[in-house]
N, C-alpha and C positions, 0 to 999 in steps of 0.2 A: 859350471853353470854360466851362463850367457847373457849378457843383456848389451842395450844400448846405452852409448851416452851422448848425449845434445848438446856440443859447446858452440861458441861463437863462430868456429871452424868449419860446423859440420858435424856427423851423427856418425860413432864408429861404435864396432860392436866390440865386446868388453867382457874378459874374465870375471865374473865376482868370485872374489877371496874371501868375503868375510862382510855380512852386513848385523849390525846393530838398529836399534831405532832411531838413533841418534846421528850415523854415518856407514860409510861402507869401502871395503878396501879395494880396488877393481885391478886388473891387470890387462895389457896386450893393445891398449889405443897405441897411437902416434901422434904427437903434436898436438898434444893438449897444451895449453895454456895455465899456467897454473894461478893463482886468485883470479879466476871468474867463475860467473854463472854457469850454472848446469840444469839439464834433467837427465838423469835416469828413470830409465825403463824397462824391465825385466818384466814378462807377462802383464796381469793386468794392472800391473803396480807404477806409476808414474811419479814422480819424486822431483821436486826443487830440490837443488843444492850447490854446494862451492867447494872450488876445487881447491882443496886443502892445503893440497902437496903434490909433486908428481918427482919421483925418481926414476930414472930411466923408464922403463916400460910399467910401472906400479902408478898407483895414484889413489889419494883419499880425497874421500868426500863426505862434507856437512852436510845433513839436511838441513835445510830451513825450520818444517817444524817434524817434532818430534812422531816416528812413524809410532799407529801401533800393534801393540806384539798381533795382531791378525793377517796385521799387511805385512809384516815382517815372514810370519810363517809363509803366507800364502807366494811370497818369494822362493823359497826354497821347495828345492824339486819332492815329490811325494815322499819316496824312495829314506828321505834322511826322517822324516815327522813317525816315521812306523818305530 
């Protein structure tokens, strides 16, 4: 699954591993920053948050505020909700 993320650098597109309503675990950017501002964006879901952590090519993120579980599903591709 795919999305973007919006740092102070510029807008790379991005593994999601794993999202919560609370945060999300991304993979495959380059030259993130780690503590700044974000958005992510995956379909019609647009998201504040801050970059957690970045290890090599992985990186978590906070949301600001807490998604919910609608926006959370409506992230993830049809295919896993059946």
């Amino acid at each position: 699954m795919t999305g973007v993320l919006m740092t102070p650098l510029g807008a790379q597109k991005v593994i999601l591993r794993d999202i919560s309503r609370t945060g999300a675990h991304l993979a495959g950017a380059s030259d993130v920053p780690s503590d700044c501002d974000a958005i992510f964006r995956r379909g019609s879901l647009f998201a504040a948050a801050r970059v957690s952590w970045v290890r090599g090519g992985e990186i978590g993120i906070s949301f600001y505020r807490e998604l919910s579980s609608e926006e959370v599903e409506a992230s993830l591709p049809n295919t896993l909700l059946r």
